[in-house]
N, C-alpha and C positions, 0 to 999 in steps of 0.2 A: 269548866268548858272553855276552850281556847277560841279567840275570835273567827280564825277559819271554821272551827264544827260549828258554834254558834252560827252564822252566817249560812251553813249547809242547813244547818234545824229550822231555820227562818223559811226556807225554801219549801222543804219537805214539812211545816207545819200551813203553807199554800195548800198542797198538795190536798193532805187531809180536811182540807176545811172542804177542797173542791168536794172530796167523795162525803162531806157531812152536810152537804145540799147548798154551799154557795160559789156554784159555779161559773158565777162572772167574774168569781174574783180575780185578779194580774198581780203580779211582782215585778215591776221596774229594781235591778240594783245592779251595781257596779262597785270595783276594786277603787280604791281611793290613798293615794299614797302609801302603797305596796301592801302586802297583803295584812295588814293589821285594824285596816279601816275599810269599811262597808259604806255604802250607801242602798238604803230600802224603800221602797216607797211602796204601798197598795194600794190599788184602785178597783173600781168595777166598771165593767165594760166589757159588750161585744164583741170588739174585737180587742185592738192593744194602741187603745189611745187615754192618755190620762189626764188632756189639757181640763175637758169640762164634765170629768170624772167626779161624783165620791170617792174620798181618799185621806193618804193618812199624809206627815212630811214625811219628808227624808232624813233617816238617823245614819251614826259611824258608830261603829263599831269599834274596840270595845268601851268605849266613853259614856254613849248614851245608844243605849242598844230599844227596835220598836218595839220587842217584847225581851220576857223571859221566863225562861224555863229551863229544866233541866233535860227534856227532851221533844221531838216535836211536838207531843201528843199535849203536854201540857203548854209549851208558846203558843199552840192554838188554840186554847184553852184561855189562854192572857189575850189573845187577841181578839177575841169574842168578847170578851169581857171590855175592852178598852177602848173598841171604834164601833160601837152598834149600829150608829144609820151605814157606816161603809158595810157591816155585814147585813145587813134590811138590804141595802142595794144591790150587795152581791147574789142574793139568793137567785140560784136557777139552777137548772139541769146541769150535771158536767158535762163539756163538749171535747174536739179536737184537742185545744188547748190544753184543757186537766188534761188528756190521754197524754200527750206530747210529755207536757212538765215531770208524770209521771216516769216517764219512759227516761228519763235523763235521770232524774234522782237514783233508780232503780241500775243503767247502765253506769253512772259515776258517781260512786257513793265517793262523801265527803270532795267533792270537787267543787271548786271555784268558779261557780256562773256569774256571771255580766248579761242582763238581758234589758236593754236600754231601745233596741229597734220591735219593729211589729215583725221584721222578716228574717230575724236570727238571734243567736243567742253566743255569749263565748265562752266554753266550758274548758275549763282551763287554758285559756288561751286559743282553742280550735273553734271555728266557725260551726254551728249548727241550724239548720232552716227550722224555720218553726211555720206554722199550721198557718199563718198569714203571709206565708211566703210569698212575694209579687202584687200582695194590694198594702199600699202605705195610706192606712188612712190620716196620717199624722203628718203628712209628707207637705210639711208648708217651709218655708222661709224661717217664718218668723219663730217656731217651734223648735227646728233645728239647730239655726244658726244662735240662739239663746241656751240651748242646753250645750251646744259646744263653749260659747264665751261664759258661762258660767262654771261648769265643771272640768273643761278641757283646757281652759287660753292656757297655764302653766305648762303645760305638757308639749302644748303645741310651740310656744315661745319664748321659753325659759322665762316667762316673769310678767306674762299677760299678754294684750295687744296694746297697751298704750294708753294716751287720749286719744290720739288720732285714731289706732283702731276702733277704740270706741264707741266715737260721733259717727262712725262710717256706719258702725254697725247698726246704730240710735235708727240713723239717719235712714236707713236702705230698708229696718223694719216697719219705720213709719212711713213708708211709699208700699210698704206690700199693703199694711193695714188698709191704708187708704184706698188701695183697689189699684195702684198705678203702676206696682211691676206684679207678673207672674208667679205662684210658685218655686221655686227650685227643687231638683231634684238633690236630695242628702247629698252626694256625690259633690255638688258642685259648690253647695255652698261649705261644705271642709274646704273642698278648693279655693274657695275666694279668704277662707278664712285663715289657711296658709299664707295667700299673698299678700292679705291683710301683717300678720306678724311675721313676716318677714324685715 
């Protein structure tokens, strides 16, 4: 199996676990230096927040892959087996959520999801709302603007933000911590984190 099916099996072995009764379970993952590298992560939760989730890391594909199988049915099968409290935590009802994820595997088979926000997905590249569409429970500062300087600084400035971006970065999430700036909205802080690496 080639990294893209793999990476589609990972999804669609979510999928199945939702209708084997653990419904809380999420898929955070993203494309990582072009389509040969994955990144996965599960978690359980209500809605689609993973900071103070049960959960697994984040693997690439195809190096160290978070399960395997030869098809969904048995990666789900590997993954029962190899995160039991994340599935103890994920046990509940299917919701929105399963229905959605379902509806995506079903309308784009073998296609390339990115689902890294509460309020979309990107299925080969096209934007998708998903079932948390308009409430960002994850929508902090210091959440955002860390998963952007972590997985995106390359992307965004051919070779990181710096030091100096860096201290800025330190610096502005130990004033959220601390109670001393607001929030930001996703939106703004990619914008500040542009004019950071610039």
């Amino acid at each position: 199996m080639n990294a893209k099916r793999h990476a589609f099996t990972i999804v669609a072995a979510v999928s199945r676990l939702h209708d084997a009764g653990y419904g809380r379970l999420r898929i955070l993952c993203y494309v990582k230096d072009g389509i040969s590298a994955w990144r996965h992560r599960l978690f359980a939760s209500d809605g689609f927040n993973p900071d103070d989730a049960p959960g697994t890391f984040l693997y690439s594909l195809p190096g160290r892959s978070i399960a395997t199988g030869k098809n969904s049915r048995a990666v789900a099968a590997h993954l029962l087996k190899a995160f039991p409290e994340l599935m103890q935590a994920a046990q509940g009802p299917s919701d929105d959520y399963a229905a959605w994820l379902r509806s995506l595997l079903v309308q784009h088979p073998g296609a390339v999801f990115e689902m890294e926000e509460p309020e979309h997905a990107l299925v080969n590249g096209w934007r998708v709302k998903s079932p948390f569409f308009g409430e960002r429970p994850d929508d902090t500062f210091a959440v955002h603007f860390f998963k952007l300087l972590l997985d995106r600084r390359n992307s965004l400035s051919g070779g990181g933000l710096g030091v100096d971006g860096e201290k800025t970065v330190t610096k502005r999430a130990a004033a959220y911590d601390a109670g001393k700036i607001s929030p930001c909205p996703a939106d703004e802080v990619f914008a500040l984190a542009r004019r950071i690496a610039q």
